[in-house]
Each structure stands twice: as C-alpha cells, then as structure tokens.
C-alpha positions as CSV (number, residue, x, y, z in Angstrom):
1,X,12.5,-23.8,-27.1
2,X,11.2,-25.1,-23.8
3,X,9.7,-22.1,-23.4
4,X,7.3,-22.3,-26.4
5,X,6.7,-26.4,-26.0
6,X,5.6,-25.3,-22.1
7,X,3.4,-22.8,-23.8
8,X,1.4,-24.8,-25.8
9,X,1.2,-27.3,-23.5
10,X,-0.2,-25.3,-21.4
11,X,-2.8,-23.6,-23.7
12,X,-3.1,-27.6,-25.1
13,X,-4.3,-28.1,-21.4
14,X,-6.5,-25.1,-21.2
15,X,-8.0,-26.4,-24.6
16,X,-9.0,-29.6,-23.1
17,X,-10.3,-28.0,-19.8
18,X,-12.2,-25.6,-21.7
19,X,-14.0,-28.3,-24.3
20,X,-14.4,-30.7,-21.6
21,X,-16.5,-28.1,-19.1
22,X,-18.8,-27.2,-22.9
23,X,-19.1,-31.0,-22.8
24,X,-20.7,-31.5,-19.6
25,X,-22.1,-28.2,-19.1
26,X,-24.1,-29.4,-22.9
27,X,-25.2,-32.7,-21.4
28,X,-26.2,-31.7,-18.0
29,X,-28.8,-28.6,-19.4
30,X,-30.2,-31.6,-22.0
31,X,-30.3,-34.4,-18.8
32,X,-31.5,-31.1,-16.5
33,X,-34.4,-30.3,-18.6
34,X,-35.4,-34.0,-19.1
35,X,-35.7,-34.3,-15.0
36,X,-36.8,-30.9,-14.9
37,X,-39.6,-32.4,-16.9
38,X,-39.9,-35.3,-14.5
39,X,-40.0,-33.3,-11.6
40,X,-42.7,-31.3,-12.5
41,X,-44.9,-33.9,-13.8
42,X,-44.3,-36.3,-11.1
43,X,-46.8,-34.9,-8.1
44,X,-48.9,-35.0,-10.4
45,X,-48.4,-38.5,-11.8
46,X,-48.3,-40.0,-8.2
47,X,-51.9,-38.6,-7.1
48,X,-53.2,-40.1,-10.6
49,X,-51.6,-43.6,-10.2
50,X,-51.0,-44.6,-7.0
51,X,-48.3,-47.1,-5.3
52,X,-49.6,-49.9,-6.9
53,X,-49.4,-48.9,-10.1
54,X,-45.6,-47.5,-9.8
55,X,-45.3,-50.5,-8.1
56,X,-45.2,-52.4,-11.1
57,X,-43.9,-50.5,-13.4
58,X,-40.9,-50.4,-11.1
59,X,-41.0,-54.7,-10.7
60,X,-40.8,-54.4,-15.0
61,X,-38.3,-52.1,-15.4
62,X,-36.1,-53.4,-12.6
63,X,-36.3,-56.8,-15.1
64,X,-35.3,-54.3,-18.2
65,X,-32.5,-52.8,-16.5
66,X,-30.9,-56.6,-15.5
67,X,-31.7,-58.0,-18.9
68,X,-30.5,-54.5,-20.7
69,X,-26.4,-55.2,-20.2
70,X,-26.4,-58.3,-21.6
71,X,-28.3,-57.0,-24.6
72,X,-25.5,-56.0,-26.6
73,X,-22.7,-58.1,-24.2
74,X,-21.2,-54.4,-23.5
75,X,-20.0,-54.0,-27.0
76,X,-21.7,-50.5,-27.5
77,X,-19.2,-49.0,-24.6
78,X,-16.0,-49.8,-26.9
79,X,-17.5,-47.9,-29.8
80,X,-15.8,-44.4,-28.5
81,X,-12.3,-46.4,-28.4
82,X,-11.4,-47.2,-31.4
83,X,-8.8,-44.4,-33.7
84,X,-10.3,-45.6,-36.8
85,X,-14.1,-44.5,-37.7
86,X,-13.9,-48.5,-39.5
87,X,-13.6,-50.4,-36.2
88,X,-16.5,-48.1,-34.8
89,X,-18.6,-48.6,-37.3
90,X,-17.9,-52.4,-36.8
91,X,-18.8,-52.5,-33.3
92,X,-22.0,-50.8,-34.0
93,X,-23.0,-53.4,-36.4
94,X,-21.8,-56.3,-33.8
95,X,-23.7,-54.9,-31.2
96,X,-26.6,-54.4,-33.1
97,X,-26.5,-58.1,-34.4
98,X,-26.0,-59.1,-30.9
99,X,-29.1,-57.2,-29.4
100,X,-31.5,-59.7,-31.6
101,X,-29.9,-62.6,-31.1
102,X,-30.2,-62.0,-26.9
103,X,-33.7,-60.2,-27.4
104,X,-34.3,-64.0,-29.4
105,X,-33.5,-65.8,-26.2
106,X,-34.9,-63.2,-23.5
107,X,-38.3,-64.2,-25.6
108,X,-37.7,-67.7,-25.5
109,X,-36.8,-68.0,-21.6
110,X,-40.0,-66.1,-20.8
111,X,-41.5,-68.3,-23.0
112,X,-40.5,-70.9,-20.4
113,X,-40.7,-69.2,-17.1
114,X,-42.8,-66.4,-17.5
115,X,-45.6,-67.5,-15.6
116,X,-43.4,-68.6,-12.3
117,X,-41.9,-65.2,-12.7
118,X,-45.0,-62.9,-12.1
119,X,-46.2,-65.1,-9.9
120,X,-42.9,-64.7,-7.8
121,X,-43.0,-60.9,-8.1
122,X,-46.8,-61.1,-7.1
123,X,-47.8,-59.5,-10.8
124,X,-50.1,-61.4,-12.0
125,X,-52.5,-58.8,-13.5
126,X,-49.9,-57.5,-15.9
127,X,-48.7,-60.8,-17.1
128,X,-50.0,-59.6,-20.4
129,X,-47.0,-57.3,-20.8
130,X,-44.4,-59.6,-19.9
131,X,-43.3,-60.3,-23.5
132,X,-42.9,-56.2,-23.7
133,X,-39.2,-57.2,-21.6
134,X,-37.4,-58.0,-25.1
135,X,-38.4,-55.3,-26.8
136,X,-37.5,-52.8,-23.9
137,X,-34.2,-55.3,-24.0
138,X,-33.6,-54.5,-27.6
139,X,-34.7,-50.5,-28.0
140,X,-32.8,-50.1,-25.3
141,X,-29.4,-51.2,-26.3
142,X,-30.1,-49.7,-29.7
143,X,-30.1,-46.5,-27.5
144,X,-26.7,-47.5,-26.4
145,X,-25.3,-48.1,-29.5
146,X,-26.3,-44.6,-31.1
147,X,-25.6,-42.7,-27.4
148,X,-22.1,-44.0,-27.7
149,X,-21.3,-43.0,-31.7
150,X,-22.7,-39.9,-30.9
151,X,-20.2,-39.7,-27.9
152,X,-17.7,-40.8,-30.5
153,X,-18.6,-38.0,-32.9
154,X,-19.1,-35.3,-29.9
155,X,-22.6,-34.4,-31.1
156,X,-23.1,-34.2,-27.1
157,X,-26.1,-30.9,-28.5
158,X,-27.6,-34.1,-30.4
159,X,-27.8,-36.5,-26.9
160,X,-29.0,-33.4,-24.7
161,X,-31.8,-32.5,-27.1
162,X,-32.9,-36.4,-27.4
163,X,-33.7,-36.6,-23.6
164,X,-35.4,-33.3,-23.5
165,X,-38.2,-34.7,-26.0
166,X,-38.1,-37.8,-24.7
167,X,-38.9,-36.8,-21.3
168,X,-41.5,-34.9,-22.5
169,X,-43.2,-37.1,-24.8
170,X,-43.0,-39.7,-22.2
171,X,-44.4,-37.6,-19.4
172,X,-47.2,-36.0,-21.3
173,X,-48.4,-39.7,-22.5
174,X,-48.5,-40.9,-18.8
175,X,-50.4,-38.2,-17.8
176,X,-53.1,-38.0,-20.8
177,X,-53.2,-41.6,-20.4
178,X,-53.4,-41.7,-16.9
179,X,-57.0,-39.4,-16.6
180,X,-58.4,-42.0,-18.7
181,X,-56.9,-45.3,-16.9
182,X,-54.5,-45.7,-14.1
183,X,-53.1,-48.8,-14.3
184,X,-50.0,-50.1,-14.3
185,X,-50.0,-51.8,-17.9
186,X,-50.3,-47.9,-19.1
187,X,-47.1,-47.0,-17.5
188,X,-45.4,-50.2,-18.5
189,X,-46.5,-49.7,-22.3
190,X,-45.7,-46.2,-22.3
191,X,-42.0,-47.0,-20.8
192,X,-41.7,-49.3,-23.8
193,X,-42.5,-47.3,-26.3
194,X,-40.3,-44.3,-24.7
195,X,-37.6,-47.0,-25.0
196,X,-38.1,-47.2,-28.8
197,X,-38.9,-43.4,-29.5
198,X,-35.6,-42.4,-27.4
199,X,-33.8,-45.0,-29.9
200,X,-35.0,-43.7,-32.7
201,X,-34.5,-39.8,-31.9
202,X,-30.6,-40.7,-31.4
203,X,-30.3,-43.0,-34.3
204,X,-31.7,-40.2,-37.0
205,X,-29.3,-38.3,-35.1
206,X,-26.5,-40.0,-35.9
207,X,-26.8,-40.7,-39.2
208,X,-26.8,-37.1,-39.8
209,X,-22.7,-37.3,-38.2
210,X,-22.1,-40.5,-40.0
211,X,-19.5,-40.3,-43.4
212,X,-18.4,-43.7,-44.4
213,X,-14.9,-44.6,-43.9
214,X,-12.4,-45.8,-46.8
215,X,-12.7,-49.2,-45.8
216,X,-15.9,-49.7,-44.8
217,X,-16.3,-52.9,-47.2
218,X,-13.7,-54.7,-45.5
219,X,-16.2,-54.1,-41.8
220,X,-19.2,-55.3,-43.2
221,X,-17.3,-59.1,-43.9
222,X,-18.3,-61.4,-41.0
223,X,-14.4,-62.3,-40.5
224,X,-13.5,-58.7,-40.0
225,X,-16.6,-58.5,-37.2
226,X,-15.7,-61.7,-35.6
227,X,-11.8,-60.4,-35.4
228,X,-13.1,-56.7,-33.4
229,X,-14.8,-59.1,-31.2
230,X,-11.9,-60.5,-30.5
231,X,-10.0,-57.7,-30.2
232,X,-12.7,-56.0,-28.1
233,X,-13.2,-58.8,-25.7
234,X,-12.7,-57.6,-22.6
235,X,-16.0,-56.0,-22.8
236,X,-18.0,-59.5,-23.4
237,X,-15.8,-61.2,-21.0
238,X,-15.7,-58.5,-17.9
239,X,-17.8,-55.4,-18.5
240,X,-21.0,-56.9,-19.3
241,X,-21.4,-59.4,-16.5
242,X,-20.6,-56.2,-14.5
243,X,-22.7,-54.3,-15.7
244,X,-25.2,-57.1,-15.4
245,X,-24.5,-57.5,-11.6
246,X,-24.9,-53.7,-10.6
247,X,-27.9,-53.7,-12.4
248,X,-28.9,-56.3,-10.1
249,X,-27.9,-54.8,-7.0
250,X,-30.0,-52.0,-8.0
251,X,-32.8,-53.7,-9.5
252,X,-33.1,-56.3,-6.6
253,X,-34.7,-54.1,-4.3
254,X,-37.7,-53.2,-5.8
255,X,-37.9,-56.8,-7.1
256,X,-37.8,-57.8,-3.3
257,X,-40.1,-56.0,-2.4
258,X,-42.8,-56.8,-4.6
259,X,-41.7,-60.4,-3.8
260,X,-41.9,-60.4,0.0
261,X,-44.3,-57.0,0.7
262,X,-46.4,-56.7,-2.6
263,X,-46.5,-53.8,-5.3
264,X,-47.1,-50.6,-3.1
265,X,-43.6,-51.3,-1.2
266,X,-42.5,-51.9,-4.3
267,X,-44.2,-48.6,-5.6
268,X,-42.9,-46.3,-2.7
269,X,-39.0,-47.6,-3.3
270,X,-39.4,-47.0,-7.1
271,X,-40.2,-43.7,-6.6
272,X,-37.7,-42.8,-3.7
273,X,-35.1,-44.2,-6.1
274,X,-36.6,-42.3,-9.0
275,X,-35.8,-39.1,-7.3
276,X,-32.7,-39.9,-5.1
277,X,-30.9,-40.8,-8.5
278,X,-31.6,-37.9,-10.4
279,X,-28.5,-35.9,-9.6
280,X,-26.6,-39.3,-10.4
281,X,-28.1,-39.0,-13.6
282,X,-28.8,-35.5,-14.2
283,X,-24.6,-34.3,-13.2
284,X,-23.2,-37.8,-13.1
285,X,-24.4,-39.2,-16.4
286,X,-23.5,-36.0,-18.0
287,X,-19.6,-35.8,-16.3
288,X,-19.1,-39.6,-17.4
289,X,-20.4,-39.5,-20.6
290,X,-18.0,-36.8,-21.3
291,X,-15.2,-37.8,-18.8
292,X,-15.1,-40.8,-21.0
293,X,-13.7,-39.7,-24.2
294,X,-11.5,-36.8,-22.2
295,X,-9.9,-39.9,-20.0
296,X,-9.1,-41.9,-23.2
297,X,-7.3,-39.2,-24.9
298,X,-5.2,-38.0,-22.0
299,X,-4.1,-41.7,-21.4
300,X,-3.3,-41.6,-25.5
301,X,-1.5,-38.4,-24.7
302,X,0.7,-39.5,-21.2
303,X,-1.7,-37.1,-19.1
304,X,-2.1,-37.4,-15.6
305,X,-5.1,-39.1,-15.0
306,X,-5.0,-39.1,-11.4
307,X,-5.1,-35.9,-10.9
308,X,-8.3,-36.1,-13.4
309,X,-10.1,-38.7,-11.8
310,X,-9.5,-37.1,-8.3
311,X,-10.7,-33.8,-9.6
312,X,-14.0,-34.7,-11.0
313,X,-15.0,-36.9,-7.8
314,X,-14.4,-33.9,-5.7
315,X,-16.2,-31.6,-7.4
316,X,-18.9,-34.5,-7.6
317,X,-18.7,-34.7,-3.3
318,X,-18.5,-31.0,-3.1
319,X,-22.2,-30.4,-5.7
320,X,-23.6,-33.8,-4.1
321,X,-23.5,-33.8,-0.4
322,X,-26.2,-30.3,0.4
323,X,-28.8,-32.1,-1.9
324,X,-28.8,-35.3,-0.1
325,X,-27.7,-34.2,3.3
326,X,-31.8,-32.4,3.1
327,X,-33.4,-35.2,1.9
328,X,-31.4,-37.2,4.9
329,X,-33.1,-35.1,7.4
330,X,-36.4,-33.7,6.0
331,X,-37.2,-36.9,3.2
332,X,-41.0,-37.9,4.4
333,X,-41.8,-34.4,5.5
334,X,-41.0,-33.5,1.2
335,X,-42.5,-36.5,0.3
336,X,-45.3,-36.1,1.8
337,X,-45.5,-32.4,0.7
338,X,-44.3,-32.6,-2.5
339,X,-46.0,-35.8,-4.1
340,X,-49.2,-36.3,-1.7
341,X,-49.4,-38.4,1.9
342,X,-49.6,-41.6,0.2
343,X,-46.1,-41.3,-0.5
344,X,-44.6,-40.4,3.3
345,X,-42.8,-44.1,3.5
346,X,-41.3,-43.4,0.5
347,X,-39.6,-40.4,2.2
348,X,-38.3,-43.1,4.9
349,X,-36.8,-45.1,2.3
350,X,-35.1,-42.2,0.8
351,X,-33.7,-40.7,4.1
352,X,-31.4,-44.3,3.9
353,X,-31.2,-44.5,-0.6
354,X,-29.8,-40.8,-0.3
355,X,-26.5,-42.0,1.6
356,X,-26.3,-44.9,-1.5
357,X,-26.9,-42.7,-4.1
358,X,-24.3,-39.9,-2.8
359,X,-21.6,-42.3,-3.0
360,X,-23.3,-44.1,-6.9
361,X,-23.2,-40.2,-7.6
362,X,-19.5,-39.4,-7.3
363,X,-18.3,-42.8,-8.2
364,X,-18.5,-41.4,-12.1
365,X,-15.1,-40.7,-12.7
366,X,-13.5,-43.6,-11.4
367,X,-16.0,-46.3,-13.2
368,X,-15.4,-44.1,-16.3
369,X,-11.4,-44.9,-16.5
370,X,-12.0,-48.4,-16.0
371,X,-11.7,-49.2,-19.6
372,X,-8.2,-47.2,-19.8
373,X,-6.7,-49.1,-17.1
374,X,-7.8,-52.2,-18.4
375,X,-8.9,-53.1,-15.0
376,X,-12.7,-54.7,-16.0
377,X,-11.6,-57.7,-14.8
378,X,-11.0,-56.8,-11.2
379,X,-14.3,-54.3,-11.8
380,X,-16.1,-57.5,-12.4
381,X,-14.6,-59.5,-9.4
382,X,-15.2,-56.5,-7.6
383,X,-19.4,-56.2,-8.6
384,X,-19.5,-59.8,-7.5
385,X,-18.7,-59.6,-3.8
386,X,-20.5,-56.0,-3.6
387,X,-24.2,-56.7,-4.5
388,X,-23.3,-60.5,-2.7
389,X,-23.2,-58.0,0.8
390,X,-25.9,-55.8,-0.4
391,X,-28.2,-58.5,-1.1
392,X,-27.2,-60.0,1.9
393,X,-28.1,-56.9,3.9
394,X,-31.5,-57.0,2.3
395,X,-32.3,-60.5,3.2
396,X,-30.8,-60.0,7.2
397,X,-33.4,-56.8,7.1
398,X,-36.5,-59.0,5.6
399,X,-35.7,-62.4,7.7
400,X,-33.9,-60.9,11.0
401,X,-35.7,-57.3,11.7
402,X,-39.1,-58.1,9.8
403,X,-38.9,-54.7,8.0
404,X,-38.7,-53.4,4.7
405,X,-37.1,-50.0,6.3
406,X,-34.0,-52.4,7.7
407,X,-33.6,-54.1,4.5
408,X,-32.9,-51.0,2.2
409,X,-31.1,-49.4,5.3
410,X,-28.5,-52.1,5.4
411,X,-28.4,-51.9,1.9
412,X,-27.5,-48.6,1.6
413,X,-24.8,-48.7,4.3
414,X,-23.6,-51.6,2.7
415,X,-23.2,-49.9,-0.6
416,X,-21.7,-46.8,0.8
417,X,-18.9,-49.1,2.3
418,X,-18.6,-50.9,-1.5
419,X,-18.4,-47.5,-3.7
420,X,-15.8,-45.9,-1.4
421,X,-13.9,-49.1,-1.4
422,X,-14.3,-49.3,-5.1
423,X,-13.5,-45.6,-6.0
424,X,-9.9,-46.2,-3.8
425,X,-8.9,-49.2,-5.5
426,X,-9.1,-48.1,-9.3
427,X,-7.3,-44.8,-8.1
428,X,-4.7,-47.1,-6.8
429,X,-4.7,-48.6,-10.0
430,X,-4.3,-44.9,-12.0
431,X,-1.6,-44.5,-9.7
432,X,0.3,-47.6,-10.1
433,X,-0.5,-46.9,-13.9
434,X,1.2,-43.6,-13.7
435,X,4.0,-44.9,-12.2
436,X,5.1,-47.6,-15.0
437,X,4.6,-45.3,-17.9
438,X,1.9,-47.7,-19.4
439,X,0.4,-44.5,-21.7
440,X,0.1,-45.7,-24.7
C-alpha cells in the first residue's frame, strides 16, 4: 500500500512540475514577444525622441507606478487565494470599487498640488497631462484585477497573448506618432491609453472564463464585501504600503533626477532601467505569476516549499548572471551602438542598475510566498528601512560626490545588500514554517 501511495505521489509531483514549467514557459513566450517588440522598436524610438522626451515620460510614469499600489489597496493580489470562485469574485468587485474611490482623491490632490509638483520635477511643459495620472492610476489596477482572475482561472495563453498586442499596439503608435511630433506629451498620452487598451484586452478575456458561482447574490451585498475585507486584510494593512514603498524606491530615481539634473538625466536612467529590467520582467514576471498559485497549493497540500523557493531563485541566478555580467562590462559601448551616441551615459548608469536588477530579478520566488507565510507584515517593515538606505545613497551621491553616476551607484549597491538580505530572511521564515507544520 505504501508502495502505490509513493507512486502517486510521486507522479502527483511530476504533475505539478510538469504544469508548472507549461505555466511559465506560456507566460515567458507572451512577456518575450512583448519585449521582443520593445527591443526592436526601441533604437528606433530613441533617435526619434530624444532624452528629453523619455525624460518625461519616465518623471510621469515613475508617478503611475507610486500612485498604482494604492489604487486598489492590494486587494487584486488576494483574488488567486480564495477556494471558493464567490470570495474571488468579491474581491474583484472590492477592488474595483476601491480603484475609483483612490483615482477620486489622486484627482483631487493634484487638484491641490499639481502645479508645485511639475514645477519640482522641472516639467512644466507637460503640465497639461498631469490629470492623465488617475486614469493611468485607475486602468492600471483594472489590469491587475483581471491579470490576477485570469491567474486564478490559469488562462496564463489569455495573459501572454494580451502583452504581445499590447506591445505592439503601443510601440507602433509611438513610432507613427513620433515622425509627426516628438514630444513628450505623445509618449505620455500613448502610455495612458496602452494602460486602458491592456485593461480592456484582459477584461474581455476574462469574461470569457467567468461562470457564476451558486452564491453569487450573497457577494454582491455590501455586508458580505465589507466582511472579505476584513478577512483579506492583511493585504490593505501590509502589502499595499509595500508595494507602495518599492515602487518608490524604484520610481525615485528618475524622479531625482529630473528634480536635481533636468529631464535628459532623467531620460538616460529611464531608458537604462527600461532595458536592465526586462529579463526581471520578461523570466521573472512570468516565474512569479505562475510560482504564485503553485506555492499556494503546495502549502494547502504540506509540500516543501523550501526546497521550491530555493529552486526557482537558483535557476533565476543561474539564467540571470551572463546577461547582466555583459552589460556590467560592455554597457555604454551597446548603448551607444545599439540606440545611437546620445544614449552612451545611459550605458554608464546601466553598468551600476545591472547589479540591482540581477538581484530584483531572482528575488521572484521568495516575494511570491510572502502571502503563504503570512509574513507581509515584516515584508512591509522590511520595504521601509530598504528604500530609507537607498534613498539615502542617492542623496550622499547628489550632495557629497556631485554626480548623478554616484547617486544610482550607491543605490544599486545598496539594493544588492537589501534584496539578498531580504531573499534570506523569508527563506528563514519557509524554514521555520516547515518546521511547525503550519500547512494548512
């Protein structure tokens, strides 16, 4: 009998290795072809635009990506949690309630401060799109919302086929656009409306998985909402201020830079980030979104999720380090080459953002079992004091070496230090979690 139960078990296991590796392998072609798409449109996007202009559309989206985790107040990550179809379907309803009430007050505070704000960040001449911020805010987390269900459902095909178009789409519109005027209000429209488009594309997609649960009365009642809050809370409480808080260590770079150097530093480090975090997102993206769901159910089924976690950063360290070990050595020489000689500094600054990213590129795994081990709350303590040092590192470089080149290299080295510290302690955590049987 032992026999037959270590059989399956083992074929159970093989099961789950085998649907996992479809999983990824799905999302990373979709998210491959999307940057493929990138890639090849980029030279030519950075000979038609300019610093300047990629300057500012960095300074805005650097304000979409801080304002984008409070949008929904992380509600969308829980929708892949629940057993019941019900409490998902509730969650996607709270956190699309949610997402107009804070698009409401994102208005309302630029309403107040908008004109201090672009005069801060030096971007005066596109203060006409500043109001474009809470509808970025609000497409964006309706992205979120349908990315997760569709995680839920795994219609992973649906997700890999929404970037594709939406890369392309996107791409082609700043390029046609582009000939006829270069600006940075084109590229800051045109990211806008690729936030709502993207939305869209995944929300069609996911009604076409939706069935309606048996008690789907009972979730549309304000009391049965306000109780999955509740329940979900953790989320509100811990994930979304840290979400909010890496966004801003990431974001406060380029807003630094247009605030202390102007737009074209802030141009060069928007596209050196552009392209240092596209295997983040093009392997990462795709391991976490389906490492997610795979974590979840192994902890439901007693699984050894250290082994797991420890696994999937390896292979992450083992994909990641030739990419970014070039661009540490030969970054302005391909800058320079491969998107014109405007853009040599921005191979400087990506000699130093490839080291950060490395270490934001194999960190997947471990953020993704955060929720698991019900450890957001030390996540969140965690964010605090890391982008405290980082930002730290960037002042020190701006006020004590007079250089933009010091500021994001103490960043970087800062946030290598952080993510390794960070990707220890929540395997700490898996391990101490192992050891009292807490599977549930």
């Amino acid at each position: 009998m032992s026999f037959f139960n270590l059989n399956a078990r083992a074929i159970g296991s093989r099961a789950w290795r085998s649907r996992f590796a479809r999983n990824v392998t799905i999302l990373v072609s979709g998210t491959a072809g999307a940057h493929a798409i990138t890639i090849v449109f980029a030279p030519f996007l950075t000979r038609i635009y300019g610093p300047e202009a990629f300057g500012l559309l960095g300074t805005f989206m650097a304000i979409v990506s801080v304002a984008t985790p409070l949008a929904a107040l992380a509600y969308p990550i829980a929708i892949v949690l629940p057993r019941e179809d019900s409490d998902a379907l509730g969650l996607v309803r709270l956190s699309t309630f949610l997402s107009f009430l804070m698009a409401l007050l994102a208005t309302a505070i630029l309403a107040v401060m908008g004109g201090w704000l672009t005069k801060a960040l030096g971007t005066q001449e596109v203060a006409g799109c500043l109001f474009l911020i809470p509808v970025a805010m609000l497409f964006a987390a309706w992205t979120q919302v349908a990315h997760q269900w569709l995680i839920r459902k795994g219609e992973f095909a649906a997700i890999a086929r929404s970037v594709v178009v939406h890369s392309l789409m996107l791409n082609g519109s700043k390029a046609g656009l582009g000939l006829l005027n270069p600006i940075g209000a084109v590229l800051i429209v045109l990211a806008t409306l690729g936030h709502a488009v993207h939305a869209f594309m995944l929300y069609f997609a996911a009604r076409r998985c939706y069935s309606p649960p048996v008690d789907e009365v009972k979730m549309n009642k304000p009391m049965a909402l306000m109780n999955l809050a509740k329940e979900q809370c953790d989320f509100p409480l811990y994930r979304a201020p840290q979400n909010f808080i890496n966004a801003a260590s990431q974001a406060l770079p380029v807003l630094m830079l247009a605030a202390f150097f102007g737009p074209v530093a802030a141009g060069f480090y928007t596209l050196a980030k552009m392209v240092m975090g596209m295997p983040s997102a093009l392997i990462g993206k795709g391991i976490n979104d389906a490492f997610y769901p795979k974590i979840t159910a192994a902890a439901y089924n007693g699984e050894d999720i250290v082994r797991l976690i420890v696994q999937a950063t390896g292979v992450l360290l083992a994909v990641g380090v030739v990419p970014f070990g070039v661009v540490v050595i030969f970054g302005p020489w391909i800058f320079g080459f491969i998107f014109g000689e405007d853009w040599i500094i921005a191979g400087e600054y990506a000699r130093w953002l490839a080291l950060f990213f490395l270490f934001n590129f194999i960190n997947k795994p471990a953020v993704a079992a955060v929720p698991v081990l019900k450890i957001q709350r030390g996540l969140l303590i965690y964010e605090v004091f890391s982008t405290g040092t980082k930002v730290l590192g960037f002042i020190l470089g701006f006020y004590w070496f007079d250089s933009d080149l010091w500021a994001i290299a103490l960043f970087s080295v800062i946030g290598v230090i952080a993510y390794s510290a960070m990707i220890l302690w929540i395997i700490a955590h898996a391990m101490l979690w192992r050891a009292d049987g807490k599977a549930s």
